[in-house]
ZAVOFI-456840 format. One record per residue (C-alpha): residue number from 1; residue in three letters; x, y, z. Coordinates in Angstrom, 1 decimal. Layout:
<lumti NUM,'ALA',<X,Y,Z>>
...
END
This chain:
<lumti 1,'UNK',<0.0,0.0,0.0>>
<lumti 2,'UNK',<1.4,3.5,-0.6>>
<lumti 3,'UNK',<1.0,6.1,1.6>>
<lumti 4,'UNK',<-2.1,8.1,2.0>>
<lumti 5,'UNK',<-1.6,12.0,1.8>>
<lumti 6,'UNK',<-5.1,12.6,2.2>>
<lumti 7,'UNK',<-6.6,14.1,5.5>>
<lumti 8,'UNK',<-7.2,11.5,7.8>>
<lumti 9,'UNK',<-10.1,11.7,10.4>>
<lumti 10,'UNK',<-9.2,12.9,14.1>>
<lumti 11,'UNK',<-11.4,10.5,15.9>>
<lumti 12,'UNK',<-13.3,12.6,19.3>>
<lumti 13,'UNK',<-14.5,11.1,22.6>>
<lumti 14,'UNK',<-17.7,11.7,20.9>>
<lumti 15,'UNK',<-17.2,10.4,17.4>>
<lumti 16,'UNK',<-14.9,7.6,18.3>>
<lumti 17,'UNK',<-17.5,4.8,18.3>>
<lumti 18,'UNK',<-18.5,5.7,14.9>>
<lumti 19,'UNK',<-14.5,5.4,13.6>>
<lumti 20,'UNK',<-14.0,2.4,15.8>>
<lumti 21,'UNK',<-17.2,0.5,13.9>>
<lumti 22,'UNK',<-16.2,1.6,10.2>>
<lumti 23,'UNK',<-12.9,-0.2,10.8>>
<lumti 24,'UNK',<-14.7,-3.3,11.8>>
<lumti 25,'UNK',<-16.7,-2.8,8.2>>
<lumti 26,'UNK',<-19.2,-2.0,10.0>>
<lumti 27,'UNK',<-22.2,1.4,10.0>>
<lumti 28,'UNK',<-23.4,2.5,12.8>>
<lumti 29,'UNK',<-25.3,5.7,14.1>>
<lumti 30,'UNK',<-26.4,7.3,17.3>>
<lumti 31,'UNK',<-30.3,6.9,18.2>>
<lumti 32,'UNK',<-31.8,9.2,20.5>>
<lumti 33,'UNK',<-33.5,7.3,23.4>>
<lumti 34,'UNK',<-35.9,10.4,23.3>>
<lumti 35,'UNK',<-37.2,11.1,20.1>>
<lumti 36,'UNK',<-35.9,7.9,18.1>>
<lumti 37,'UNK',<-34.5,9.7,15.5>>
<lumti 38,'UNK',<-30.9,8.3,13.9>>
<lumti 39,'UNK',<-28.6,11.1,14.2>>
<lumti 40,'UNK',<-25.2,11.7,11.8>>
<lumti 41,'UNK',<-22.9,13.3,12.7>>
<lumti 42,'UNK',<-22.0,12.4,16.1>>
<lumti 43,'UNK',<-22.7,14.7,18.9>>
<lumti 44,'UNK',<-23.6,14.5,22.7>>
<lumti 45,'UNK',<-27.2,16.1,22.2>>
<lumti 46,'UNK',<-30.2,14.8,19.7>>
<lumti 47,'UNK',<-30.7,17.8,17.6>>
<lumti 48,'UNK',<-34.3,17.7,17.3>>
<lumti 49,'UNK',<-35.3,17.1,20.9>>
<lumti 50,'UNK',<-32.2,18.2,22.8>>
<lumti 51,'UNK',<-31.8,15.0,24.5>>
<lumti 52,'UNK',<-28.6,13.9,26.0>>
<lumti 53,'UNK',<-29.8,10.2,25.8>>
<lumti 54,'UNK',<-28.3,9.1,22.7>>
<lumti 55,'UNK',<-26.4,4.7,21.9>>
<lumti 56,'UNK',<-24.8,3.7,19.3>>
<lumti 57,'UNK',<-26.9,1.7,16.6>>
<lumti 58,'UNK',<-26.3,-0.8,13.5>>
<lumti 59,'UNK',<-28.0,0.3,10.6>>
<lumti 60,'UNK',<-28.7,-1.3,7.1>>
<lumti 61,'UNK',<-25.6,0.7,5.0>>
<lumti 62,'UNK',<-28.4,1.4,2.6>>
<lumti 63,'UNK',<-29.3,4.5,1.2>>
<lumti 64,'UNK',<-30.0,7.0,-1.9>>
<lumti 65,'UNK',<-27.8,9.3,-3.5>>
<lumti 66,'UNK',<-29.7,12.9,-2.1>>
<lumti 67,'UNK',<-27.3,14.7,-4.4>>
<lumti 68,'UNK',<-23.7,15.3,-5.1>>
<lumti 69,'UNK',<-20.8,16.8,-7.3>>
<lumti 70,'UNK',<-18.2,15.3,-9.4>>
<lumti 71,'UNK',<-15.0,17.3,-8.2>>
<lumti 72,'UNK',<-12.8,17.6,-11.1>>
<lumti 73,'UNK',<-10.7,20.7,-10.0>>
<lumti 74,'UNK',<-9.4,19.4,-6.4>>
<lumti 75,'UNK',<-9.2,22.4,-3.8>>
<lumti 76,'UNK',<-6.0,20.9,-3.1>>
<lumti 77,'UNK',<-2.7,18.6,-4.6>>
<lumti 78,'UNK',<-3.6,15.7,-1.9>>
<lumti 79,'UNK',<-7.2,15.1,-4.2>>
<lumti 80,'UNK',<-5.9,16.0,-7.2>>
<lumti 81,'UNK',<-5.2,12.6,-8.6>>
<lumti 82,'UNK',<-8.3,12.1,-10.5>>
<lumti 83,'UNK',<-11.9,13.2,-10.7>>
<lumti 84,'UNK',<-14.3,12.0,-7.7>>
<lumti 85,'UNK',<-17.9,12.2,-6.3>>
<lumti 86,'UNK',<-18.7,13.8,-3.2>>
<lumti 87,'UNK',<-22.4,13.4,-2.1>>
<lumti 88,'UNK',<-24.6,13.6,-0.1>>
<lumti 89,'UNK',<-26.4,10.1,0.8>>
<lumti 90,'UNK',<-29.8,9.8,2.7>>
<lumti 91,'UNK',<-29.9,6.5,4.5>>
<lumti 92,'UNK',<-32.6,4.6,5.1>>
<lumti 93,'UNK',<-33.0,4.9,8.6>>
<lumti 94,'UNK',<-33.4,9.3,7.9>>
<lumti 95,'UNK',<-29.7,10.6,8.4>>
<lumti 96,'UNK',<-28.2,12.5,5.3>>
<lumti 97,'UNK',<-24.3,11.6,5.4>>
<lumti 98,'UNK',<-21.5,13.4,3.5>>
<lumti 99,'UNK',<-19.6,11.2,1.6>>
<lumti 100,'UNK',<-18.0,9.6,-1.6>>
<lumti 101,'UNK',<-19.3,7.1,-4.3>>
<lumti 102,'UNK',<-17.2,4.5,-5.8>>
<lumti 103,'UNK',<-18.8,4.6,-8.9>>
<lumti 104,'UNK',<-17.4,6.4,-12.6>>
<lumti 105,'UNK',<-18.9,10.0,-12.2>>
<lumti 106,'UNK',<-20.8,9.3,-15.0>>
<lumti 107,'UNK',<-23.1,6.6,-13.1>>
<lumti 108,'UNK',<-24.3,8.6,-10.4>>
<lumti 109,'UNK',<-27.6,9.9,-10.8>>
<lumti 110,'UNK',<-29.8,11.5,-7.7>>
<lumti 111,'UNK',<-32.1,9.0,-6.3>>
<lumti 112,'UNK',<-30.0,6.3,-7.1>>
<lumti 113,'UNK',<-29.3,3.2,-4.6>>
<lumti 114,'UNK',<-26.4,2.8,-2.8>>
<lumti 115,'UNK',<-24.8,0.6,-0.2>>
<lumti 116,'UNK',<-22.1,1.0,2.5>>
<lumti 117,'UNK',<-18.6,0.6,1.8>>
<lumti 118,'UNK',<-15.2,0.8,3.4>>
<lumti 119,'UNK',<-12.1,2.0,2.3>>
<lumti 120,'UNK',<-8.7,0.9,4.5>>
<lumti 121,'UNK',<-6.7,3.5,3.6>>
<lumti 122,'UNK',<-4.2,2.8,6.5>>
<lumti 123,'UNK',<-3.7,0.4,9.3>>
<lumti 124,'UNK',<-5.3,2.6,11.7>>
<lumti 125,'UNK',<-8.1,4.3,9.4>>
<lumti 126,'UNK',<-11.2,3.3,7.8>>
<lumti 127,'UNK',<-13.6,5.7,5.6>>
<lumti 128,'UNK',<-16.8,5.1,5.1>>
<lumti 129,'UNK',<-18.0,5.5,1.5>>
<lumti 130,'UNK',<-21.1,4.2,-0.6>>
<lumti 131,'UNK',<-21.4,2.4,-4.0>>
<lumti 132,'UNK',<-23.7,1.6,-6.5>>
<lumti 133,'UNK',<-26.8,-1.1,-4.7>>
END
C-alpha cells in the first residue's frame, strides 16, 4: 500500500465509536432514546429534541444518492489525482451523510441506490464511503 496523503479523520471522545465501527466494516449511528431519531454526525445532544440520551446503533448501509458533485478541479494537490464524487447520501433509517461514491462519475444519478462501503486506507483508518446497490 502506498502512503495516504489525504486528511485522515481525528477520531473525538464523541465520534470515536463511529470510527472504531467503520474499521470493523461495520455502519453504525447514534439513536436518541428520546425522540428515536438516527442522528449523523456524532454529537452529545439529539438535535431535534435536545436529549442527551443518545447509543450507538447498526443500521442497514443502505441508502440513496440525495445529491452530489463530481469534483474535477481538487481544492487541493492531496485530491488532485483524479476526478471524484462527493455526495450527499440519505440512508434509510433518515440521516443524510456526507460522503464519496465508488462509482465512474458518469453513473451517479440523484435517487439512485447505494450501499455501505469501506475503504482501509491505512492500518489505523477506515472511511466510510457508498457504491452503487
Amino acid at each position: 500500500m502506498s502512503e495516504y496523503t489525504k486528511p485522515l479523520p481525528k477520531p473525538t471522545a464523541t465520534s470515536r465509536p463511529f470510527w472504531e465501527a467503520a474499521k470493523a466494516h461495520r455502519l453504525q449511528l447514534q439513536q436518541c432514546g428520546g425522540c428515536q431519531a438516527f442522528i449523523y454526525y456524532p454529537r452529545d445532544r439529539c438535535p431535534h429534541c435536545l436529549s442527551d440520551e443518545l447509543q450507538w446503533k447498526p443500521v442497514s448501509g443502505r441508502g440513496r444518492v440525495y445529491s452530489y458533485t463530481v469534483v474535477r478541479r481538487a481544492a487541493t494537490r492531496s485530491f488532485a489525482d483524479k476526478p471524484y464524487v462527493l455526495a450527499i447520501v440519505e440512508l434509510e433509517e433518515g440521516p443524510r451523510m456526507t460522503t464519496n461514491i465508488e462509482a465512474p462519475p458518469e453513473m451517479v444519478k440523484v435517487g439512485m441506490p447505494v450501499t455501505v462501503c469501506f475503504d482501509d486506507v491505512t492500518p489505523e483508518h477506515t472511511l466510510v464511503k457508498f457504491k452503487p446497490a
